[in-house]
MIDOSE-1310 file (N, C-alpha, C; in nm, 2 decimals, decimal comma, always signed):
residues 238
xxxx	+0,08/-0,12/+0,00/+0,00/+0,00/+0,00/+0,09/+0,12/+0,00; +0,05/+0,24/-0,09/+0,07/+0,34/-0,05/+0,11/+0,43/+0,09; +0,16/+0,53/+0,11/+0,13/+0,59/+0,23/-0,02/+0,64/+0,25; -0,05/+0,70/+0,40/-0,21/+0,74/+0,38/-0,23/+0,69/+0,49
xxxx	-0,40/+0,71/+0,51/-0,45/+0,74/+0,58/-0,61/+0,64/+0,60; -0,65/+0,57/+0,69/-0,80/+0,46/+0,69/-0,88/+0,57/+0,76; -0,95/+0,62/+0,70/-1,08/+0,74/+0,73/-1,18/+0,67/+0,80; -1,17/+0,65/+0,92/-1,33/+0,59/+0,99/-1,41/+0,69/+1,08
xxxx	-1,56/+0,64/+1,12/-1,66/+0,77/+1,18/-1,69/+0,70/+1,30; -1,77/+0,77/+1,37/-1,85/+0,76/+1,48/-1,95/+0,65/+1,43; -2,01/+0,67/+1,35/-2,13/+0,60/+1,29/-2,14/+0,61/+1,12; -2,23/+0,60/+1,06/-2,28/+0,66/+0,96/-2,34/+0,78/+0,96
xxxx	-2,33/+0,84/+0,79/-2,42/+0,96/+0,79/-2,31/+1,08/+0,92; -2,22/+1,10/+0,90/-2,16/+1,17/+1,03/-2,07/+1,24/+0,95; -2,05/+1,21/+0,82/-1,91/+1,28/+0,76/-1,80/+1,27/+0,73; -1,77/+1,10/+0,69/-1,66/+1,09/+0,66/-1,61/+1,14/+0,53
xxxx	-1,73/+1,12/+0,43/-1,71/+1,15/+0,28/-1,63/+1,27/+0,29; -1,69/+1,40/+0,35/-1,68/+1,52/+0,37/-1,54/+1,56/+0,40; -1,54/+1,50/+0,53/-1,38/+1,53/+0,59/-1,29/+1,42/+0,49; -1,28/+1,36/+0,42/-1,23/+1,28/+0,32/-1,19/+1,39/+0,22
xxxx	-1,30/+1,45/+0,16/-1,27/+1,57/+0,04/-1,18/+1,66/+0,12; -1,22/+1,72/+0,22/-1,15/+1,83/+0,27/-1,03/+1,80/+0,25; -0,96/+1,69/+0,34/-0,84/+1,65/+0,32/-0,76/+1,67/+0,24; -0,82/+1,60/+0,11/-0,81/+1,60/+0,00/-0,74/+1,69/-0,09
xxxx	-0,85/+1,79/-0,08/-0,84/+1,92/-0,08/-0,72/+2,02/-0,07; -0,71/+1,98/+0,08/-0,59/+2,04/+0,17/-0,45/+2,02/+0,16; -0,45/+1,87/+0,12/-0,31/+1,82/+0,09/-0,25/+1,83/-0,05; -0,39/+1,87/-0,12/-0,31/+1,89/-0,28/-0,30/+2,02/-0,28
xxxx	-0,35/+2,14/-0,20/-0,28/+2,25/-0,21/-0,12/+2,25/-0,16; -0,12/+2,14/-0,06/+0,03/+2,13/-0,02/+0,13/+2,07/-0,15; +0,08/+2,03/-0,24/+0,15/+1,96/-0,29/+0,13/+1,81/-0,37; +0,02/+1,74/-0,28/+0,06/+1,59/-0,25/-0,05/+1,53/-0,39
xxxx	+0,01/+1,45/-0,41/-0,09/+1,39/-0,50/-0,18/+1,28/-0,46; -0,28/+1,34/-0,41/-0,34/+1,21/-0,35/-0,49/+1,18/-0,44; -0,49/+1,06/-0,38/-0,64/+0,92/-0,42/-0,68/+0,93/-0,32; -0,81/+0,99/-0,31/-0,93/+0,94/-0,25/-1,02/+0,82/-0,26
xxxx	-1,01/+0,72/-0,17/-1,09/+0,60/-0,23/-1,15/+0,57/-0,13; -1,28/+0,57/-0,15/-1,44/+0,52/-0,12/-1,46/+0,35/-0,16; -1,36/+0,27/-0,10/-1,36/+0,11/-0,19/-1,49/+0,05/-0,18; -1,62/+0,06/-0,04/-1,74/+0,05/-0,10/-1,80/+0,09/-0,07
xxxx	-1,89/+0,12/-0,18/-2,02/+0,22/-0,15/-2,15/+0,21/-0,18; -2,21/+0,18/-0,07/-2,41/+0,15/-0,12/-2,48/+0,28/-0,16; -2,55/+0,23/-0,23/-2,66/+0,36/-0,26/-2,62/+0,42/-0,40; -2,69/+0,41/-0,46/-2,67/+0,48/-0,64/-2,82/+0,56/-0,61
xxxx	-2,83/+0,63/-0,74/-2,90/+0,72/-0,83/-2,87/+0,71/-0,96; -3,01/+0,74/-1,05/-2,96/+0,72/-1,19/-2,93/+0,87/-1,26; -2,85/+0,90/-1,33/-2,78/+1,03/-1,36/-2,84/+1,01/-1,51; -2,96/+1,11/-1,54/-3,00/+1,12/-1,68/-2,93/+1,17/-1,78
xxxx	-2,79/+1,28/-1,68/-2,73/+1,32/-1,82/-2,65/+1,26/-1,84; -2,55/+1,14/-1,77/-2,45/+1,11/-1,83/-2,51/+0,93/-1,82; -2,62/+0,95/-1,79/-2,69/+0,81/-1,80/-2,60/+0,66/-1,69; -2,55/+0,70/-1,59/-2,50/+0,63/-1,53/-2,56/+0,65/-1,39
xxxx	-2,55/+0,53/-1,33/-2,56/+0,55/-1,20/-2,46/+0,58/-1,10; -2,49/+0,65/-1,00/-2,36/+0,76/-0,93/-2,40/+0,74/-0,79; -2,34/+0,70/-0,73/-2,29/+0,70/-0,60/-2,25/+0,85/-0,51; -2,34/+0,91/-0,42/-2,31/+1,08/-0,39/-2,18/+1,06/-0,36
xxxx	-2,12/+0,97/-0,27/-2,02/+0,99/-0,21/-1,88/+1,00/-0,32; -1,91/+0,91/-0,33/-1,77/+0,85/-0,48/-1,77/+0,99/-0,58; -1,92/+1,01/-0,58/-1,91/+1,19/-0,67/-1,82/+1,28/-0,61; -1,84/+1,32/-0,50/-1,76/+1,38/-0,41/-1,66/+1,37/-0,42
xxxx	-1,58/+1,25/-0,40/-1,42/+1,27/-0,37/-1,42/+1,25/-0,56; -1,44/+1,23/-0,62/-1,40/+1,23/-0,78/-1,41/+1,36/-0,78; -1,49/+1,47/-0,73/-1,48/+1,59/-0,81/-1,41/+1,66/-0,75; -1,31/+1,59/-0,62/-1,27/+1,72/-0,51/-1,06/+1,67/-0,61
xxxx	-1,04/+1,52/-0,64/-0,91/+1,51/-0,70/-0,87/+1,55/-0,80; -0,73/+1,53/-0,82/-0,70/+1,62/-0,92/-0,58/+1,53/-1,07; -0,61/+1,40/-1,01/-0,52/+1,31/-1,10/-0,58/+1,24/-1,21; -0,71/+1,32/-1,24/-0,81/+1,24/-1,42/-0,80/+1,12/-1,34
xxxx	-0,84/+1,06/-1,24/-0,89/+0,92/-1,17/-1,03/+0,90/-1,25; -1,07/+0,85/-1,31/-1,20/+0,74/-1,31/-1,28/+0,76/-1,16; -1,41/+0,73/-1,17/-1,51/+0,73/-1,06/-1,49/+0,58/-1,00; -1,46/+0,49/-1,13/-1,44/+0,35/-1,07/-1,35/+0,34/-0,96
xxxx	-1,24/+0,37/-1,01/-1,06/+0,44/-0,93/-1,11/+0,50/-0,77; -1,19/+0,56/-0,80/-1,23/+0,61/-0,65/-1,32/+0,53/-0,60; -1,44/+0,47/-0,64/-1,53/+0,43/-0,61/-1,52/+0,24/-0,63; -1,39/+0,18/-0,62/-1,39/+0,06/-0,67/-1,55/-0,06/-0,68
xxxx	-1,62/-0,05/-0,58/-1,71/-0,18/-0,56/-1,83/-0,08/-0,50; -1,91/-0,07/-0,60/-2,06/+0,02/-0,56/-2,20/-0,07/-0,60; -2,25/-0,05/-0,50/-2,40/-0,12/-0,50/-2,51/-0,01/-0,51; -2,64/-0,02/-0,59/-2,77/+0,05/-0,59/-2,80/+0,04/-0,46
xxxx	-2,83/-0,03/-0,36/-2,93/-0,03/-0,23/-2,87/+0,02/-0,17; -2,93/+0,15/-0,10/-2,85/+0,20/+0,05/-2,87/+0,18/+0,14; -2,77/+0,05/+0,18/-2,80/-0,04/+0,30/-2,64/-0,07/+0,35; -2,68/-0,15/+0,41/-2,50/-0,24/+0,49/-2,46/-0,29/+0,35
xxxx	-2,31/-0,27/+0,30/-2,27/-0,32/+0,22/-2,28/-0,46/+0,17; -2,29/-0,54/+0,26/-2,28/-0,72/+0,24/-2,47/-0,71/+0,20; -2,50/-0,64/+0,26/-2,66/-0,69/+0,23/-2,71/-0,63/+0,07; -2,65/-0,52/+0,06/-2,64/-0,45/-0,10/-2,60/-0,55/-0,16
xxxx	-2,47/-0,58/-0,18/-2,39/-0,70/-0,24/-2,49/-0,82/-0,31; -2,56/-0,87/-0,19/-2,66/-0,97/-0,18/-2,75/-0,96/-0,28; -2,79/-0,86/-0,28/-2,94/-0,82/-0,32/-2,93/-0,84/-0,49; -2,81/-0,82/-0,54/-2,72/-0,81/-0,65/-2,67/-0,92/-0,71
xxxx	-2,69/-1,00/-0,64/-2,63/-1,16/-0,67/-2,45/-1,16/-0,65; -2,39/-1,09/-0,55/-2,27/-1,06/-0,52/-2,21/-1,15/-0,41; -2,14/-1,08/-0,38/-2,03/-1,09/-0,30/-1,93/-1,04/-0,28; -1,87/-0,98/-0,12/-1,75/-0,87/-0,14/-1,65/-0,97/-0,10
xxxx	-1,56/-0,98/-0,20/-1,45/-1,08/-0,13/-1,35/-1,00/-0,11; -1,25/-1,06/-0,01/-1,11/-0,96/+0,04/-1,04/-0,92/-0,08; -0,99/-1,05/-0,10/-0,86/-1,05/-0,21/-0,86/-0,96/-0,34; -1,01/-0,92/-0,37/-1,02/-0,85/-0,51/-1,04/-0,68/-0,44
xxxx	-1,10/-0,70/-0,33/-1,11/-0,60/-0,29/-0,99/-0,47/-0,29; -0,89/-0,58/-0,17/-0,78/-0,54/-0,16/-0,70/-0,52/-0,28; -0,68/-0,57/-0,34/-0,61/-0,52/-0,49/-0,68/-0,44/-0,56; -0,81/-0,40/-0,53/-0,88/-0,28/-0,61/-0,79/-0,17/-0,55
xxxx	-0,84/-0,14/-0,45/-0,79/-0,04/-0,35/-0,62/+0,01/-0,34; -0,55/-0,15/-0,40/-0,38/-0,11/-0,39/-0,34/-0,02/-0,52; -0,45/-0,10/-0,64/-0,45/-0,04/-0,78/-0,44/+0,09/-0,75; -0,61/+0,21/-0,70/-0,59/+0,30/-0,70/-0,48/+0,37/-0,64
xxxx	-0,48/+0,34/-0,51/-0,34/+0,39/-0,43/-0,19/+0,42/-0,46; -0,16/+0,30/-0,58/-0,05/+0,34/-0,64/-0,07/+0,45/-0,76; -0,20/+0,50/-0,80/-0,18/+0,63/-0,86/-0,13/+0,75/-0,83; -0,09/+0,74/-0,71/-0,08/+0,88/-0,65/+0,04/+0,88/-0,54
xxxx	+0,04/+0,93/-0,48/+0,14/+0,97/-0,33/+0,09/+0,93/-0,22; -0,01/+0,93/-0,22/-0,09/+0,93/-0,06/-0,25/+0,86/-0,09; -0,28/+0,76/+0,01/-0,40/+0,69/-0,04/-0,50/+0,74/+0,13; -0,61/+0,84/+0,06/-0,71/+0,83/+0,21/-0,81/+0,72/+0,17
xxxx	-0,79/+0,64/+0,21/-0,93/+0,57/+0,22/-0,99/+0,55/+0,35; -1,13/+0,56/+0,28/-1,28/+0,59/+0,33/-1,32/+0,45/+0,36; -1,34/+0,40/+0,53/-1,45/+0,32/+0,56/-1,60/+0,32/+0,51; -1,68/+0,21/+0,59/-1,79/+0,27/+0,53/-1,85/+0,24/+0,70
xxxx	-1,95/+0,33/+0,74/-2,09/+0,36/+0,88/-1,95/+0,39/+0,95; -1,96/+0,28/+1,05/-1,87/+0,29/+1,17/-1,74/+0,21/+1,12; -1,67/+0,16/+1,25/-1,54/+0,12/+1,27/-1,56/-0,01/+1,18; -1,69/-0,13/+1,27/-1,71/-0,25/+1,26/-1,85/-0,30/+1,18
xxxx	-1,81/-0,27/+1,04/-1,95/-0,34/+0,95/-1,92/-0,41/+0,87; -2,01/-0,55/+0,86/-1,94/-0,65/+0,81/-1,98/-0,65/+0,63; -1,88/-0,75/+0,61/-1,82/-0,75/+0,52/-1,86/-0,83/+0,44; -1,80/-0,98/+0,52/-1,85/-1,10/+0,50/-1,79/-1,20/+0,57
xxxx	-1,85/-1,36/+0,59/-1,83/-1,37/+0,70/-1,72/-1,38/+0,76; -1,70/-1,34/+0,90/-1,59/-1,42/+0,95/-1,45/-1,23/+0,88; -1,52/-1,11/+0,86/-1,46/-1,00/+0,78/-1,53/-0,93/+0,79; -1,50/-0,79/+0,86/-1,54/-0,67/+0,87/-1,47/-0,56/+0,82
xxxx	-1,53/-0,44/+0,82/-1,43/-0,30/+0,81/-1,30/-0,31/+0,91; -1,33/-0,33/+1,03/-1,20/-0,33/+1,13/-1,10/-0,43/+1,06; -1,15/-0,57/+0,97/-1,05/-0,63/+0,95/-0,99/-0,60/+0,80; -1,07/-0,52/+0,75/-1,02/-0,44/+0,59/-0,87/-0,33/+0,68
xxxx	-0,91/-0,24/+0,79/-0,84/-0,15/+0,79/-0,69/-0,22/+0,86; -0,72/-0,35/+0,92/-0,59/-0,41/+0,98/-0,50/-0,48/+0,83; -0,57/-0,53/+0,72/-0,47/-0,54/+0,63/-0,46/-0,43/+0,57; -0,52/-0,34/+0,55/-0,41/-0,22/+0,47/-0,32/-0,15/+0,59
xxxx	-0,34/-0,17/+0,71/-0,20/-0,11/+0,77/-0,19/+0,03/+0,78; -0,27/+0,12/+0,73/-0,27/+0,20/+0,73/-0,30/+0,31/+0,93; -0,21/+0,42/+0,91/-0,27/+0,49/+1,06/-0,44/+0,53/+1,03; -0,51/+0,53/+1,12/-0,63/+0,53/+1,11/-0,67/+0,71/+1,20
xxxx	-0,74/+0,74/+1,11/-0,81/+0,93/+1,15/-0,95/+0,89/+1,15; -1,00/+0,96/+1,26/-1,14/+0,92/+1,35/-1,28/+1,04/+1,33; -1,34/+1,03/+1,25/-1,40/+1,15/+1,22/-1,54/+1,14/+1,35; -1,57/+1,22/+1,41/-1,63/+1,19/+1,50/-1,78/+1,32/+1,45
xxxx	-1,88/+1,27/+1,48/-2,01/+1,35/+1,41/-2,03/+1,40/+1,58; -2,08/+1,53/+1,55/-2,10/+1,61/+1,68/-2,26/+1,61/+1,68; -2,30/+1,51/+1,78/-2,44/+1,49/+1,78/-2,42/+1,43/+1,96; -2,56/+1,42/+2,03/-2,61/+1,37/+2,13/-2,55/+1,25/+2,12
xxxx	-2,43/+1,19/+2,26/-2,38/+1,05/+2,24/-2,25/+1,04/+2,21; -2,22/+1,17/+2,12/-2,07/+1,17/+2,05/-1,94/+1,08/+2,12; -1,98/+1,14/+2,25/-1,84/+1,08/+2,30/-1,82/+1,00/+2,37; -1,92/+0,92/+2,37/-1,93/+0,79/+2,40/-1,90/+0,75/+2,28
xxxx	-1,94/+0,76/+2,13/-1,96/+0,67/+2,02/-1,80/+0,67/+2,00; -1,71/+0,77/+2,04/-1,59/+0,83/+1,99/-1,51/+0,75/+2,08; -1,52/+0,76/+2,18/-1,41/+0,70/+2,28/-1,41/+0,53/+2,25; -1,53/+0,47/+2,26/-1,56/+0,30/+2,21/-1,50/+0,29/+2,06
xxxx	-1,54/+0,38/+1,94/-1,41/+0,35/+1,87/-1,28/+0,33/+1,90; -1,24/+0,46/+1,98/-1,08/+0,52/+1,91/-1,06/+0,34/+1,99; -1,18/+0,34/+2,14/-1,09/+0,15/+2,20/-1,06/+0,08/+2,09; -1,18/+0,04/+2,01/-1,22/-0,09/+1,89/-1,06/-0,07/+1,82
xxxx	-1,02/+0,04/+1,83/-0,91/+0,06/+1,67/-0,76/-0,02/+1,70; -0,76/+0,08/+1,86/-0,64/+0,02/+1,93/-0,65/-0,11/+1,95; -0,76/-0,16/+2,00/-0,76/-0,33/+2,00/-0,68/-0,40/+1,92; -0,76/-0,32/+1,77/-0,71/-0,42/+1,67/-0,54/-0,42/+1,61
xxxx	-0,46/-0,35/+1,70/-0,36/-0,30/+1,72/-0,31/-0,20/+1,60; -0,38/-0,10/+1,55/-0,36/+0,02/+1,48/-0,39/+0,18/+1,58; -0,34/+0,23/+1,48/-0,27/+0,35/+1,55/-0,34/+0,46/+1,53; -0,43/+0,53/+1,58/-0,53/+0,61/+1,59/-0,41/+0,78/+1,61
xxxx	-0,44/+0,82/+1,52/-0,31/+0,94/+1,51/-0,39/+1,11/+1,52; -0,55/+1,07/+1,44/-0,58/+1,19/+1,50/-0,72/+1,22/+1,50; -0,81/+1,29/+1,52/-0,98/+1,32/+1,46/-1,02/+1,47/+1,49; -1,12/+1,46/+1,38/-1,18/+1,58/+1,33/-1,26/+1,56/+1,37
xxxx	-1,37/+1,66/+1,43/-1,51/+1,68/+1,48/-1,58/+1,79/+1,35; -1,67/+1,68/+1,30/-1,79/+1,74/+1,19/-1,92/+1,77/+1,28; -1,96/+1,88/+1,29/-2,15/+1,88/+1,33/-2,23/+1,85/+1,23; -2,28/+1,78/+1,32/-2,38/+1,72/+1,26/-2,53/+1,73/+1,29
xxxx	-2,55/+1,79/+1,42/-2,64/+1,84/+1,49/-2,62/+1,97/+1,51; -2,63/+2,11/+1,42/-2,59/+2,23/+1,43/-2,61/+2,30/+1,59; -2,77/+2,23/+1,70/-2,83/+2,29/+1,77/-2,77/+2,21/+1,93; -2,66/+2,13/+1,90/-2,63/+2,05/+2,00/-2,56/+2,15/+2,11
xxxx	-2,60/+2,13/+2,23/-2,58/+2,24/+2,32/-2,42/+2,18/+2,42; -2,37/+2,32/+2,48/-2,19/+2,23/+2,55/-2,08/+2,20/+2,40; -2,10/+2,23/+2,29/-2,01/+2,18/+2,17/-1,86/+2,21/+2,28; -1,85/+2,34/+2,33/-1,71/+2,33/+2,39/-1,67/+2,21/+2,52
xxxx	-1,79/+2,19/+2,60/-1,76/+2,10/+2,68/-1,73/+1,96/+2,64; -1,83/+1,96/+2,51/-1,82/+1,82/+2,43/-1,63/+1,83/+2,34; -1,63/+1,89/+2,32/-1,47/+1,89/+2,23/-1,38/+1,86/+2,36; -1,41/+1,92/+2,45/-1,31/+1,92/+2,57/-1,23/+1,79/+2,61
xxxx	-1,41/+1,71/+2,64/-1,40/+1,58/+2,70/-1,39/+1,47/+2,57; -1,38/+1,51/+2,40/-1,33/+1,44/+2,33/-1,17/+1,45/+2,31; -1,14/+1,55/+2,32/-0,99/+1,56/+2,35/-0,93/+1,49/+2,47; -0,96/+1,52/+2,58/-0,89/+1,43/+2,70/-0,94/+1,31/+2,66
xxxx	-1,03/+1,25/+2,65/-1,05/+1,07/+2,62/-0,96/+1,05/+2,54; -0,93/+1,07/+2,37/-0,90/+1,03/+2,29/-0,79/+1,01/+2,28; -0,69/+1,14/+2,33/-0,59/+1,15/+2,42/-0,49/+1,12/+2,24; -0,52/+1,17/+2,08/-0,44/+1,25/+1,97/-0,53/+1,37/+1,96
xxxx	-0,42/+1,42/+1,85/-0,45/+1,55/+1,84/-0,61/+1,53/+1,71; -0,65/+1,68/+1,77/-0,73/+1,68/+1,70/-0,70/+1,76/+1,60; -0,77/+1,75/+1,43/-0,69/+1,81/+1,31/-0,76/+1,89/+1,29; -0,90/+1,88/+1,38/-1,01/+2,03/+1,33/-1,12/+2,03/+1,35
xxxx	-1,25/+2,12/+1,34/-1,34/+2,14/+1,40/-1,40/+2,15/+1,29; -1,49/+2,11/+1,24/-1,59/+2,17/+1,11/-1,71/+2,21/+1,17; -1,74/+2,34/+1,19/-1,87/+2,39/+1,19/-1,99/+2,35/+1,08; -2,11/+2,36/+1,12/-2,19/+2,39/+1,00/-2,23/+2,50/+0,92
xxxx	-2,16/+2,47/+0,78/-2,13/+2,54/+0,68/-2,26/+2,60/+0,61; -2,29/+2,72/+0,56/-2,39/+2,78/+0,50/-2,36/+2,75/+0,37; -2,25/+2,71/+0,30/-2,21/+2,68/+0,14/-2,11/+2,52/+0,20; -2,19/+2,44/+0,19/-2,02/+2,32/+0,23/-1,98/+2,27/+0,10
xxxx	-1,87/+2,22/+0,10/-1,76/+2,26/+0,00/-1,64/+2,19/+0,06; -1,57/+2,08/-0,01/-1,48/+2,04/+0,07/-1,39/+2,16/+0,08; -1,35/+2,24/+0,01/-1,22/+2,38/+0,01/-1,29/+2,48/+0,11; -1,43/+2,46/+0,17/-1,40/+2,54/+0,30/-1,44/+2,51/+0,41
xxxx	-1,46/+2,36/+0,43/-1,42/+2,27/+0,49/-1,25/+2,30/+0,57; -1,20/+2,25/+0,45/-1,04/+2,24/+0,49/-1,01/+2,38/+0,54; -1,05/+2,49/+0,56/-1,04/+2,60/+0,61/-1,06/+2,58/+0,76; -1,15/+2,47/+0,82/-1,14/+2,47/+0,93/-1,06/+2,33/+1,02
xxxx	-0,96/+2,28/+0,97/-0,85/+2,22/+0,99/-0,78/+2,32/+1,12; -0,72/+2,25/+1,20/-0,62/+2,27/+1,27/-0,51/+2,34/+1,22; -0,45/+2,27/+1,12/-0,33/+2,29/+1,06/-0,34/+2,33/+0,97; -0,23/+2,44/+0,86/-0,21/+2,49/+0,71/-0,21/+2,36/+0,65
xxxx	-0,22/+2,34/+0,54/-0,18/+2,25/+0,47/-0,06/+2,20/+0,43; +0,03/+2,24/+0,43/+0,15/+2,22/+0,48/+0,22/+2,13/+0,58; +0,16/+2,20/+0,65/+0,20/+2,09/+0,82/+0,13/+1,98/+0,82; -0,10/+1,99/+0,76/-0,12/+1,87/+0,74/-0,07/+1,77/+0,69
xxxx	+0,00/+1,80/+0,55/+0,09/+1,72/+0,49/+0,21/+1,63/+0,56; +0,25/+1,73/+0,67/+0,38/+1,70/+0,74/+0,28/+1,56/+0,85; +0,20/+1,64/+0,92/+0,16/+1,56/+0,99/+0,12/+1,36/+0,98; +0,08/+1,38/+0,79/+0,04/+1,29/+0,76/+0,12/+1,22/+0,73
xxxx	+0,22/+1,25/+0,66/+0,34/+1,19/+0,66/+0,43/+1,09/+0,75; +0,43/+1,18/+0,91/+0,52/+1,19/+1,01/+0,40/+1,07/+1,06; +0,29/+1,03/+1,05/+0,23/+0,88/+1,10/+0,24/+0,76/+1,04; +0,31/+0,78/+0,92/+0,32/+0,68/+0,88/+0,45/+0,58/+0,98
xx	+0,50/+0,68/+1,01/+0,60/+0,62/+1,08/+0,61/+0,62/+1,24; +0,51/+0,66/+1,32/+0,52/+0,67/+1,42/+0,48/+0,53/+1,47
């Protein structure tokens, strides 16, 4: 694998896609040539003008890179039903197997410099049997960034990850808090007590945006892009 980054959330629906783009975003101002990859994704739509079915998320990080990647490239293994992957799969007369998977995802990754890839809900959804997300992100090896959705529960949902990650003996290096509940009351007390639990740094705070945009998004990063770059780098080896 590439260098990079295993993007996981709190839950679903919380923002990984987003903070994925941002990233994205961020690091190719610095420089870096990076692949975004979403390796699976439930839920299509049919697109009447280019007559394909499209995946919102996989749209996303395809329009936020900058290396003429293919939507397949980003989006390796997409299902119509927006459900649990294995049960999409199903419905389809499929199956998600490791081995193809994994070599989808190494394909994209060597396009570029830096590979973020995107879980899919939470930490732990399965796959197939006996194979989950937790056990996709322990063979890519990759350091793992914890996107945590700022809703009622957060930090509970946040702290029982960052455990599940370390369990599986990977290295939880940093997270970003997305709101997700614009009206959630304490956000400072809640950041506080996600920082002391988590106990890495955090890369940033995303407010809720009146225009969202992964480019201003990445405006509410921690870090210039620069240093993100540095930062992301400097875990691969820690």
């Amino acid at each position: 694998m590439s260098p990079g980054l295993f993007i996981t959330g709190t839950d679903t629906e919380i923002g990984k896609t987003f903070v994925t783009a941002a990233l994205t975003h961020a690091l190719q101002l610095a420089g870096a040539r990076v692949v975004p990859i979403k390796p699976l994704a439930a839920g299509q739509s049919y697109d009447a003008a280019s007559a394909r079915w499209v995946n919102e998320d996989v749209a996303q990080l395809h329009a936020v890179q900058t290396l003429g990647l293919t939507a397949e490239q980003v989006g390796p293994f997409q299902y119509r039903e927006a459900c649990a992957p294995h049960i999409a799969a199903r419905l389809e007369g499929r199956s998600i197997e490791r081995e193809p998977l994994l070599v989808a995802i190494a394909a994209s990754a060597a396009l570029g410099e830096l590979a973020l890839v995107e879980g899919v809900g939470g930490f732990r959804v399965p796959l197939r049997e006996g194979w989950d997300t937790a056990d996709l992100a322990c063979d890519l090896g990759l350091p793992v960034l914890l996107v945590v959705g700022l809703r009622l529960g957060c930090i509970s949902h946040a702290l029982l990850t960052a455990e599940a990650v370390r369990a599986r003996g990977l290295r939880l290096v940093g997270w970003v808090a997305n709101t997700v509940d614009p009206d959630q009351p304490h956000v400072a007390d809640n950041l506080s007590a996600l920082d002391a639990g988590l106990g890495v740094p955090c890369w940033g705070f995303i407010p809720r945006l009146p225009a969202a945009s992964a480019a201003a998004a990445a405006q509410h990063f921690s870090l210039a892009p620069a240093e993100l770059l540095q930062a992301v780098l400097q875990a691969q080896t820690c």
